[in-house]
C-alpha positions in Angstrom: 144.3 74.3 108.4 142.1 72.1 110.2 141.9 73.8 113.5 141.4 76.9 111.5 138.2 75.3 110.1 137.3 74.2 113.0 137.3 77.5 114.4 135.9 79.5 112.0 133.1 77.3 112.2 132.9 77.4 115.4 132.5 81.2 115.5 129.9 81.1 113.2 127.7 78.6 115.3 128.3 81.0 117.8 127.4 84.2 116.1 124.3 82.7 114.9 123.7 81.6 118.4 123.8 85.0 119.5 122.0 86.3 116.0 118.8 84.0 117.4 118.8 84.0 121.1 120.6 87.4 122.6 118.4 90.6 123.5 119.0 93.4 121.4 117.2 96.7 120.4 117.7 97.4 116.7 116.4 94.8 113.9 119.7 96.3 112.3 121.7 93.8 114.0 119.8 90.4 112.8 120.7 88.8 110.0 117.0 88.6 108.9 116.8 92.3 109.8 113.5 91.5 112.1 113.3 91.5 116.0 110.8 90.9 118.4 110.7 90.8 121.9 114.1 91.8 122.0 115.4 88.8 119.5 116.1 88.1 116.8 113.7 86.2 114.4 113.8 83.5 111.6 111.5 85.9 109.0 109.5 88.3 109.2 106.3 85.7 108.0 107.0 83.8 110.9 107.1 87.0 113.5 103.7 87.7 112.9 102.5 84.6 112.9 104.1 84.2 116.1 103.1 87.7 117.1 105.0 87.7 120.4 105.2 91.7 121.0 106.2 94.4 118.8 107.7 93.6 115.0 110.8 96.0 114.2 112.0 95.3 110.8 114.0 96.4 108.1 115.1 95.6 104.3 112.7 94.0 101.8 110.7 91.0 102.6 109.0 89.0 100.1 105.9 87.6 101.3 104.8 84.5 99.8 101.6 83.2 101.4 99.1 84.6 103.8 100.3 85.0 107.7 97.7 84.3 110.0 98.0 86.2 113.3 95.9 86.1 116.7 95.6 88.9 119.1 96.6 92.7 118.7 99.5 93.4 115.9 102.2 96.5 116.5 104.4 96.3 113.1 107.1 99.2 112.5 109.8 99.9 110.0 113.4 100.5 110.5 115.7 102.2 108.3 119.4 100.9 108.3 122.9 101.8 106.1 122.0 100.6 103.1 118.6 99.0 103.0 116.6 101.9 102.5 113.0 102.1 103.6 111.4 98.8 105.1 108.7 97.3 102.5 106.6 94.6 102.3 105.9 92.7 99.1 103.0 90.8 98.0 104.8 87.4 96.2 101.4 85.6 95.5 97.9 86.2 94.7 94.4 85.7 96.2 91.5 87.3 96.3 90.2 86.7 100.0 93.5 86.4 102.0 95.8 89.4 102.5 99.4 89.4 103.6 98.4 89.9 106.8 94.9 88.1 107.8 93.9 88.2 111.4 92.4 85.1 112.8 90.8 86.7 116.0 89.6 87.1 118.7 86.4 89.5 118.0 88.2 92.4 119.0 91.7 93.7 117.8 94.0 96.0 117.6 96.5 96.8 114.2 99.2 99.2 113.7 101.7 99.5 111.0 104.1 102.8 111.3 106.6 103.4 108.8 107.5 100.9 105.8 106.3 100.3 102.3 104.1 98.0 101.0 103.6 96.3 97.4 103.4 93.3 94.9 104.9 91.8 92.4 103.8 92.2 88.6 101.0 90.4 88.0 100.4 89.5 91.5 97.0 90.4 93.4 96.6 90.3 96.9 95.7 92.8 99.4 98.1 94.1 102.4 95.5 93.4 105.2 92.4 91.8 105.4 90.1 90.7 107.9 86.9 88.2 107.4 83.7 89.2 105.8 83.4 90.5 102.3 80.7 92.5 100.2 77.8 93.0 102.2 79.7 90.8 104.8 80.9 92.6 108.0 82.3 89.8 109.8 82.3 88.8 113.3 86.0 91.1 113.9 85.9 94.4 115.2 89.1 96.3 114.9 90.8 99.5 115.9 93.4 100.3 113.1 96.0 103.0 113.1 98.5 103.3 110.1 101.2 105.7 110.4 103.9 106.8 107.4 102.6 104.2 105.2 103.4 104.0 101.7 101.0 101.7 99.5 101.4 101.6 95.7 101.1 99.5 93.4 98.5 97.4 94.5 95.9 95.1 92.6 93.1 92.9 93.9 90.2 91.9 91.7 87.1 92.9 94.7 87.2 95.5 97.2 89.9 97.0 99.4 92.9 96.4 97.2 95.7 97.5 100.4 93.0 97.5 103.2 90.3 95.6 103.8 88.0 95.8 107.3 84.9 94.3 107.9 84.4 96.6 111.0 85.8 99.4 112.6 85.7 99.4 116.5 86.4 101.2 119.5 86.4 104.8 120.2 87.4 108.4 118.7 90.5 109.1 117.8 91.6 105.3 117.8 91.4 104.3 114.2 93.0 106.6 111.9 95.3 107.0 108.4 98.0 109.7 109.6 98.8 112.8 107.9 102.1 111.2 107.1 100.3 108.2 104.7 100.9 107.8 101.0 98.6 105.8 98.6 99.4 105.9 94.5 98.5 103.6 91.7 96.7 101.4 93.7 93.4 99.0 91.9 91.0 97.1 91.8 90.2 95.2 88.4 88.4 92.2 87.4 85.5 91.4 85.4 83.5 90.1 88.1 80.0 90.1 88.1 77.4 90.7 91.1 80.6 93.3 92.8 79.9 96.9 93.6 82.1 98.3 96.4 85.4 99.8 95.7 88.0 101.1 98.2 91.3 100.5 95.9 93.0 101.7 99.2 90.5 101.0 102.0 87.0 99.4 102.1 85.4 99.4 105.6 82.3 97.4 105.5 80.7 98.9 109.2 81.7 101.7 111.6 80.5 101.3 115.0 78.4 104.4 116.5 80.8 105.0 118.7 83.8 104.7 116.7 86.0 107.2 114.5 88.0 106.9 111.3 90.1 109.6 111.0 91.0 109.2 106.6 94.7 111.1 106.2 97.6 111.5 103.7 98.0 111.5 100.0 96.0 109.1 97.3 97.2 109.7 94.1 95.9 108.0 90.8 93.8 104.9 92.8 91.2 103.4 90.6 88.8 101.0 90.6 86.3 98.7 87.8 84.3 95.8 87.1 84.7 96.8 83.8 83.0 93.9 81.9 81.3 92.5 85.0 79.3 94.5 87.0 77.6 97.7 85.8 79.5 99.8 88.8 82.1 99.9 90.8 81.9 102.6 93.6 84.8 104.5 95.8 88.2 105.0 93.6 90.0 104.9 96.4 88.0 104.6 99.9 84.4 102.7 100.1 82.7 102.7 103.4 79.2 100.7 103.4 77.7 102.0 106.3 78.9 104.7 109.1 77.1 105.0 112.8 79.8 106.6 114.0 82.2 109.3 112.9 84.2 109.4 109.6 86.4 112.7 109.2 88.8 113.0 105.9 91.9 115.1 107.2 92.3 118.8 106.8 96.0 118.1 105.0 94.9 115.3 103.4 94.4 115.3 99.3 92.8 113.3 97.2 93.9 113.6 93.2 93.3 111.7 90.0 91.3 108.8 92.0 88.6 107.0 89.3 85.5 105.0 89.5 82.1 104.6 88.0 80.6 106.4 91.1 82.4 108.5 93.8 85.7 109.3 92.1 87.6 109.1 95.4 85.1 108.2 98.3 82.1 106.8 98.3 79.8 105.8 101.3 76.9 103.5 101.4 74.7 104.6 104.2 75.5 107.3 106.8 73.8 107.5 109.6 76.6 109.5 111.6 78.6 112.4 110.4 81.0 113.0 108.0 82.6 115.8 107.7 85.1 116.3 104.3 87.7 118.4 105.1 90.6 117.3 102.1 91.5 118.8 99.4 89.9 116.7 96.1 91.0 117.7 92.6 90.6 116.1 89.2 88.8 113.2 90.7 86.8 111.5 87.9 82.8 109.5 88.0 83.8 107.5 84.6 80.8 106.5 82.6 81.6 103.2 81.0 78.4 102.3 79.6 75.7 102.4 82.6 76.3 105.7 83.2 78.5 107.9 86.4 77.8 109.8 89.2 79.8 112.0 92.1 83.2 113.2 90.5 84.1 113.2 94.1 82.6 112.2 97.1 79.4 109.3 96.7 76.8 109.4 100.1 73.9 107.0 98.4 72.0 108.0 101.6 71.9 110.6 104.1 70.0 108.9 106.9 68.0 110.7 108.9 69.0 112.7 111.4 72.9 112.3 109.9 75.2 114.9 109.3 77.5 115.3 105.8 79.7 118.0 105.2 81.9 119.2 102.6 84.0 121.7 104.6 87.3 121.1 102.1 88.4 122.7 98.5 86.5 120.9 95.8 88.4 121.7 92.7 88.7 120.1 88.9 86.6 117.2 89.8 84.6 116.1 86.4 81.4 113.6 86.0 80.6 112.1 82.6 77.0 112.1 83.6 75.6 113.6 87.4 77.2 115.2 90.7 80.9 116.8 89.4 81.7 116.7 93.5 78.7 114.7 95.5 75.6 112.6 94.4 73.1 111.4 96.7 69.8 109.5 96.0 68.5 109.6 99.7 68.0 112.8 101.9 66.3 111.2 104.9 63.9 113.5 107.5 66.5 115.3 109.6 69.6 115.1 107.9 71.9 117.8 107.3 73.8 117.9 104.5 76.1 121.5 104.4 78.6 122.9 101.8 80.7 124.8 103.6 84.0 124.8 101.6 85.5 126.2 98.1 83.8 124.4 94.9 85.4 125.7 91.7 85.7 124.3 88.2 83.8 121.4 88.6 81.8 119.6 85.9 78.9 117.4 85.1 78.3 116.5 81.8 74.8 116.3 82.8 73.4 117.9 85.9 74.1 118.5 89.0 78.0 120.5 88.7 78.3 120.4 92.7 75.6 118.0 93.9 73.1 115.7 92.6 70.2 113.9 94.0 69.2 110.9 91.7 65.4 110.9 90.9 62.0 109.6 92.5 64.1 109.2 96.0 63.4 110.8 99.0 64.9 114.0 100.1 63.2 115.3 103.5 66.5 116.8 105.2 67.9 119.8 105.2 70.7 121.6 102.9 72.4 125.0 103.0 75.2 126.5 101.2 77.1 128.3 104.1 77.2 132.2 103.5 81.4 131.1 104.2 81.2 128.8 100.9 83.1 129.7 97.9 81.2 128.9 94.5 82.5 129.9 91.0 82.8 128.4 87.8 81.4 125.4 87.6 79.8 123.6 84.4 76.7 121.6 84.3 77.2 120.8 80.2 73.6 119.6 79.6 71.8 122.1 81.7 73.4 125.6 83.6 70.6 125.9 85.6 72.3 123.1 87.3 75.7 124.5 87.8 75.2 124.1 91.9 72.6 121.5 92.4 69.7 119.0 91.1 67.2 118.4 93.3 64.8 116.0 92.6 62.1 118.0 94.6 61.5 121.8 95.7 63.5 124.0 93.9 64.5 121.2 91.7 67.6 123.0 89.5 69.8 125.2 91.6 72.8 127.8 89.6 75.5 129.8 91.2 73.1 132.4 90.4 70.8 132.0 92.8 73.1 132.2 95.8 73.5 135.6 97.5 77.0 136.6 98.3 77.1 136.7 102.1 74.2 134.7 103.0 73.1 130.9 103.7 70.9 129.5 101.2 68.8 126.8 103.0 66.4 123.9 101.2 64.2 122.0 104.1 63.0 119.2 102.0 59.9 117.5 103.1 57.5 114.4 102.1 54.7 116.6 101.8 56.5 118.2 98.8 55.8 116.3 95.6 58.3 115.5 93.3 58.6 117.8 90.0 58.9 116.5 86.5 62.0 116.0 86.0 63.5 119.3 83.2 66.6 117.0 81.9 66.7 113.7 81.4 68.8 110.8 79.9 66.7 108.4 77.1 65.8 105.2 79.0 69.3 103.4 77.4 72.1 104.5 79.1 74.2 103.4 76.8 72.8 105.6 73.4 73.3 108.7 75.5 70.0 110.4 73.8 69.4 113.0 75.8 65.4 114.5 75.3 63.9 117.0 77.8 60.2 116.4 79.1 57.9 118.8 79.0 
C-alpha cells in the first residue's frame, strides 16, 4: 500500500509537471483551461498580467480584482466538451478599474475574439478600461478589435459599463466591433451628480483624425441614467465625445430597445469627421425623466464644420418624450453636411422634430438634404405635424413629410446671415410642468 502511495503520488507530481511546463496547443488540456505561449498557466488573472503572447482559454473564470497588463493584449476563447462557451466574470466592483486595465505604454493594441463576459449580482465593474474619465482622454491611445463578443449583464455607475477608451488610435479598418458581437441588458446607474456621458456598452472619449471605429453586432435593451443625480445621461448604449476621424455603425448591425435621456442608442459629442449610420435602429427611446429628452436614436450635439453625418440605415419605431424621434443636433457648423439618406418610418416626438431636431438659438450654417433615395412615411410629431420631418431653428424652421417631393433632394443651406425665427412651439420655461404655450 505504501509503494502504491508513493506512486500515485508520484504520477501526479509528474502530471502537474507536465500540466505547467510542457508545450501544448489547446487550453483544453490544462487543468486551469488557460495557455500561453504554448503552456500552461496558473489562472487566467495571472496570464494577462503576465501577458507573455496570446491567451487561449476556456471554462468560466471568476475575476476578482483588476489585472493590470503592459504592452499589446491578444485574448481568445476556446470551446471544450463540456464547458461551453469561455466567459469572463466580474467578482468585484469599482468604478475606475475594469477587469482588464492597461498600464501602458501610450500606444496599444487589444483584442478579444470569442468568449463571454459578465458580473456577478450586485457587482459593478467594467470589462476593460483604460485611464482618463469624463472629459478625460488620457495619455493611451489604442487600436481595439472585438470579435464574437458577448457582453450582458453589465453595471457600472459612470460611463462605459463593458468598454471604456479614452482614445482610439491608429488607422482605418484597425479598431472595430465585428458583425459577429452581442451586447444585451447592459447599464449604467447611479445617482451621481456632475456625470453626463453614457456608453452602457462603449464610451470612447477621442478618435484620432486618422483613425476608424468600425461599431458592429447586436445591442439589445442597454440603458443608461443618473437618475437622481445629474439632469442627463447621454448614449444608451455607445457615447463618443469627440470624432476627428471616422466612425461607421455596420450595415448588419442593429440597435433595439437601447434608453437614455438623450440619444437612445448613440450619441456623439462633437464630430468633426464623418459618421455615416448605416444600422438598423428600432424602438430606441430619448426618456424624459424630468429635465426633458432629446434624439430617440442617434445624438450629434454638434456637426462641426466642414463634418459629414449621415443616416444612410432603417430608422424605424424610435420614440422621444420631448424633441428629435431619430437625431437632435444643437450645432450645424459652416460646411457641414448632414444627409438622410435611409428609410425613417413610425417615428415619434412628443414634441417636435419626428426625424430631426435642432435645439434653439444655436447655430446651424451647414448644409442638409433629404436624398431623393430616402424613404419617409408615417411619422408623428404629437405637439406640432408641421414637424413630422424636421425643426429647424432657422430658415424654413418646421419641415413635414409634405413638403418633400417624391423623387427629388430637398436641400437647406443654412447660413449666419439668416436670422433665427421665433420659435412656433415651445415648452413653458419648467421642464418639469410640461406647459406647453405657443408664441405668437
Amino acid at each position: 500500500m505504501k509503494i502504491k502511495s508513493f506512486c500515485g503520488t508520484l504520477s501526479i507530481l509528474v502530471l502537474n509537471l507536465i500540466d505547467s511546463t510542457s508545450a501544448v496547443s489547446d487550453p483544453c488540456e490544462c487543468t486551469s483551461l488557460v495557455l500561453q505561449g504554448g503552456k500552461c498557466q496558473d489562472s487566467f488573472s495571472q496570464a494577462v498580467s503576465d501577458n507573455n503572447g496570446v491567451i487561449h482559454f476556456a471554462g468560466t473564470h471568476e475575476i476578482a480584482s483588476a489585472m493590470r497588463f503592459r504592452g499589446d493584449l491578444d485574448v481568445r476563447g476556446v470551446e471544450c466538451d463540456n464547458e461551453g462557451r469561455a466567459k469572463i466574470i466580474g467578482a468585484y466592483s469599482s468604478e475606475s478599474n475594469g477587469m482588464f486595465s492597461p498600464q501602458g505604454p501610450s500606444r496599444i493594441s487589444i483584442s478579444f475574439q470569442g468568449f463571454d463576459i459578465t458580473s456577478k449580482e450586485g457587482e459593478f465593474v467594467s470589462a476593460l478600461r483604460t485611464s482618463g474619465g469624463e472629459g478625460d482622454s488620457g495619455e493611451m491611445y489604442v487600436t481595439f478589435r472585438a470579435s464574437d463578443i458577448r457582453a450582458y449583464g453589465m453595471w457600472n455607475k459612470r460611463l462605459g459599463a463593458v468598454f471604456f477608451i479614452g482614445n482610439i488610435g491608429g488607422l482605418a479598418g484597425e479598431s472595430r466591433i465585428d458583425d459577429s458581437c452581442m451586447f444585451w441588458d447592459n447599464k449604467i446607474e447611479s445617482t451621481q451628480t456632475e456625470l453626463y456621458h453614457g456608453g452602457a456598452v462603449l464610451c470612447v472619449q477621442y478618435i484620432e483624425d486618422k483613425a476608424e471605429l468600425y461599431v458592429g453586432g447586436e445591442y439589445k435593451g442597454n440603458t443608461a441614467f443618473y437618475t437622481g443625480g445629474s439632469k442627463h445621461c447621454t448614449g444608451g448604449a455607445v457615447y463618443i465625445d469627440t470624432n476627428e476621424g471616422s466612425v461607421i455603425t455596420g450595415k448588419k448591425a442593429r440597435f433595439e430597445d437601447n434608453v437614455s435621456n438623450q440619444g437612445g442608442a448613440i450619441s456623439i459629442n462633437s464630430n468633426v469627421g464623418s459618421i455615416d449610420f448605416q444600422s438598423t435602429f428600432k424602438a430606441n427611446k430619448a426618456l424624459d425623466q424630468g429635465e426633458g429628452a432629446r434624439a430617440g436614436a442617434v445624438r450629434v450635439f454638434n456637426l462641426g464644420p466642414g463634418s459629414t453625418t449621415i443616416l444612410s440605415g432603417e430608422f424605424i419605431d424610435n420614440l422621444s418624450d420631448v424633441d428629435g424621434g431619430v437625431m437632435a443636433t444643437n450645432i450645424i457648423g459652416a460646411g457641414a453636411h448632414l444627409v438622410f439618406s435611409g428609410v425613417f418610418s413610425n417615428n415619434t416626438s412628443l414634441h417636435t422634430g419626428a426625424v430631426m431636431s435642432q435645439w434653439s438659438q444655436y447655430t446651424n450654417e451647414g448644409l442638409t438634404q433629404v436624398l431623393a433615395s430616402a424613404k419617409v412615411y408615417n411619422n408623428t410629431a404629437t405637439y406640432d405635424m408641421r414637424s413630422n420631418l424636421f425643426k429647424f431653428t432657422s430658415g424654413p424652421s418646421l419641415v413635414s413629410e409634405e413638403d418633400l417631393v417624391p423623387g427629388v433632394t430637398w436641400s437647406w443651406q443654412g447660413s449666419k446671415d439668416v436670422p433665427v425665427p421665433e420659435v412656433k412651439t415651445l415648452y413653458d420655461d419648467t421642464w418639469k410642468q410640461r406647459r406647453r404655450r405657443t408664441v405668437t
